[in-house]
N, C-alpha and C positions, 0 to 999 in steps of 0.2 A: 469401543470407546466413543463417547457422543458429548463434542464441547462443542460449547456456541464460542467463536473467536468473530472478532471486529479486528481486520489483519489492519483497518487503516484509518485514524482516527486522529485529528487534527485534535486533541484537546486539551491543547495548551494554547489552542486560540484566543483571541482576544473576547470573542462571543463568548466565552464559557467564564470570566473574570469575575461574575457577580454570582455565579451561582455551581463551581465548579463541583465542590463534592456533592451536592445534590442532584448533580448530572450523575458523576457516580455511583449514586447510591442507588440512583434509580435505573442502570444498567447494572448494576447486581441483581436487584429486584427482579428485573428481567429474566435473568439466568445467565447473563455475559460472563463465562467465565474468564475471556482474557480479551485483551485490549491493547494494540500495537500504535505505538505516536511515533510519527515519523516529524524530525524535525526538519523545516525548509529554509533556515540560515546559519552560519557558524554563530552567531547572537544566541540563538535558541539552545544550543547543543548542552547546556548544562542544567536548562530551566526543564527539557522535557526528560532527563535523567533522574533529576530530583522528581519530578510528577510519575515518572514509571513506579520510583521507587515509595510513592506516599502512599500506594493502595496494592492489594493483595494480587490484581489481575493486572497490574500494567507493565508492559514490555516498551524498549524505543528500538528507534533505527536514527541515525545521523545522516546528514548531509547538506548540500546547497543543491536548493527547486531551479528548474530552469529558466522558472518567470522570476526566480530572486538572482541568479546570478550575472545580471545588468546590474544589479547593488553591490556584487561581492569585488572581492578583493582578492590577487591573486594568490596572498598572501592564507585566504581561508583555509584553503588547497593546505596547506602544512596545518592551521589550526586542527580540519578534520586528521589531518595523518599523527598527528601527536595525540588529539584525543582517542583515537582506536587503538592508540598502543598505551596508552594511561590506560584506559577501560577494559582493555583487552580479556580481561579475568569478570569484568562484571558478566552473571548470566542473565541481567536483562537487555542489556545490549546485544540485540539481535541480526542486526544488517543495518547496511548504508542505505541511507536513503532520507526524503524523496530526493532521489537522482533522476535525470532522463531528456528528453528535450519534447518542446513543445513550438511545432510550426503553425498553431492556430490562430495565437494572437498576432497579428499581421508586426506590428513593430517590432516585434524582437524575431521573425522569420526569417529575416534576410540578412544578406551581407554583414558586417559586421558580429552585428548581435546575434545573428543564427552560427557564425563562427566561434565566437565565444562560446555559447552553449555545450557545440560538439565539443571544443576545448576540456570545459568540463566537465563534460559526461565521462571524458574515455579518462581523463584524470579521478574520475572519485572510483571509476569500474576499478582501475585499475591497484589503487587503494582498498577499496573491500577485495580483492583478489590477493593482494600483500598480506590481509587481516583475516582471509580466509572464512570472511565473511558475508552471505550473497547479497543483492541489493532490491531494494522495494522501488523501480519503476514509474516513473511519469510519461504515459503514454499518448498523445494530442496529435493525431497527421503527423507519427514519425517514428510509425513502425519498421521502414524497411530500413533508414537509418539509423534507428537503434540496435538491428539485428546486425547491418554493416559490421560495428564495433564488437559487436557481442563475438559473431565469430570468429574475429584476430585475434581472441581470446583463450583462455583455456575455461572449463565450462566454471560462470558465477554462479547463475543460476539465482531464483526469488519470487517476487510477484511482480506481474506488468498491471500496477493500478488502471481499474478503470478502464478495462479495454473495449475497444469499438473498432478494431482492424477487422478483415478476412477472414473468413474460415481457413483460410490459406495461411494467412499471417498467423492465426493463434496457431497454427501445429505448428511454424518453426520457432516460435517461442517455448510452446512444449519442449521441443526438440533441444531446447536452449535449457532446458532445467528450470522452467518457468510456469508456476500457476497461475491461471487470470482473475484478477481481481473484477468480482462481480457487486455493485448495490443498489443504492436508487434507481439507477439509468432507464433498468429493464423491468423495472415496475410498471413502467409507459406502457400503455397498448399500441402506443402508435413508434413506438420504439422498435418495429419489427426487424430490422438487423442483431440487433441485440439480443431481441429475444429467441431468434434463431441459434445464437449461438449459444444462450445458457441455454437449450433443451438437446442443440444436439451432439456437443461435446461431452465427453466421457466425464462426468459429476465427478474421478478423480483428477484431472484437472482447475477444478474450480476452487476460487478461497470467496468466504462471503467479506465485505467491508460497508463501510458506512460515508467514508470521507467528511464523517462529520467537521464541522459544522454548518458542509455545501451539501450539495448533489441529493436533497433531499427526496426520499421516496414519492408517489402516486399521491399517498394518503395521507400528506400533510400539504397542508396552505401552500400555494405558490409565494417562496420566498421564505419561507418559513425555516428557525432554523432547524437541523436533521442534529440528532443526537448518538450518541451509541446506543441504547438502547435499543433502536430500532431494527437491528439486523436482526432481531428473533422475529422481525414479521418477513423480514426479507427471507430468512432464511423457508418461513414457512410460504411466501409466494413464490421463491422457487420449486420448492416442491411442489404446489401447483401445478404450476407451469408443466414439470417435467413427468406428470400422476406416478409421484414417487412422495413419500412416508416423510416428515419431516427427520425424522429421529435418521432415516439412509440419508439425508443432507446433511447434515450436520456431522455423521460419520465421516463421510466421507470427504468430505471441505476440510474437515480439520485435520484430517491424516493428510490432506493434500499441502493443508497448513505448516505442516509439522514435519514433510520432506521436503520443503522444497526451502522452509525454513528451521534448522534441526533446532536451534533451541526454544523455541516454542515447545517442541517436546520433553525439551526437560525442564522445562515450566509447567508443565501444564498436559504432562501423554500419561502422565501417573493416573 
């Protein structure tokens, strides 16, 4: 089996407003056969339901980002827990997320705001675990605290977007039931941590993503914005990278896609 999936894909963004199904259309055109929107506020949780459900390839995931929940309410926390038991039956509703924490951006790192965060996180784990459904990852200088929570847990298991931990740290994510979200990052030549890691971990491990409308690949403008379409180049510069066959990338990312997230496979393992 050989799908091109984009596990992470912002495209309910505001960047995409003028020109959305043309974004669409032109990641069909590509060969995208599926496409994962992860919403990052309880505001969003209906708008990127309805956008899964308006094209043939789109899947979501639910939750509060860790750089939006300084906005949330604690109140959302029950929003998300009623909408996964409303939606519980849709099959594009595939995981919680983006959930996770992020200790980059300096004001929301500390004290307070970095409390809140944790707050959250282990409250939404703990809701896709209720929902029996696993979560899509916000990963930012806060790996070893995410794993903290992970293993008081019973295994969730998903994708850790965007990783840039450890060789050390991705196998205990592994170990967590976790594939790692690879896209632009490691297009960089000078991104050599990165690129170490997408050549020398086991290709089933790996999910490709986009994060569109950021984290734009090498080969566009600085600043420019990144699309779904773009992961058929990703997925063919990882094969680069790795002197492996585009068509065994893509095998294998998406079976990786599709354990680690099961109903992507019954979306889309047909």
């Amino acid at each position: 089996m050989r799908v091109l999936l984009d596990t992470h894909c912002h495209l309910d963004a505001a960047e995409f407003d003028a020109d959305r199904d043309a974004v669409i259309t032109q990641a069909q055109t590509a060969g995208v056969q599926g496409i994962l929107i992860p919403a990052v506020q309880a505001a969003d949780f209906d708008k990127v339901r309805a956008l899964a459900h308006s094209f043939d390839q789109g899947a979501y995931a639910v939750g509060i980002h860790p750089m939006f929940v300084r906005y949330a309410q604690d109140s959302d926390l029950e929003v998300l827990g009623d909408f996964l038991q409303t939606y519980r039956d849709d099959p594009r509703l595939v995981a919680v997320g983006e959930i996770g924490l992020d200790f980059f951006v300096p004001e929301i790192s500390h004290g307070v705001e970095r409390d809140r965060q944790i707050k959250f996180y282990q409250a939404q784990l703990d809701l896709a675990s209720a929902a029996g459904l696993p979560v899509v990852l916000h990963v930012r200088r806060s790996q070893d605290e995410l794993l903290k929570w992970l293993r008081r847990r019973p295994l969730i298991g998903g994708i850790a977007h965007a990783f840039n931990g450890s060789f050390q740290q991705a196998e205990q994510f592994i170990s967590q039931g976790f594939a790692l979200g690879v896209g632009g990052a490691f297009t960089f030549t000078r991104a050599q941590q990165i690129r170490r890691l997408v050549t020398e971990l086991p290709l089933s491990n790996l999910v490709l993503e986009t994060d569109s409308p950021d984290m734009a690949p090498a080969w566009l403008k600085k600043g420019s914005r990144n699309t779904p379409s773009e992961v058929a180049q990703i997925s063919a510069t990882l094969a680069q990278l790795r002197n492996e066959t585009t068509d065994q990338v893509l095998a294998q990312t998406s079976l990786a896609a599709m354990r680690v997230i099961p109903k992507l496979g019954m979306l889309w393992g047909s």
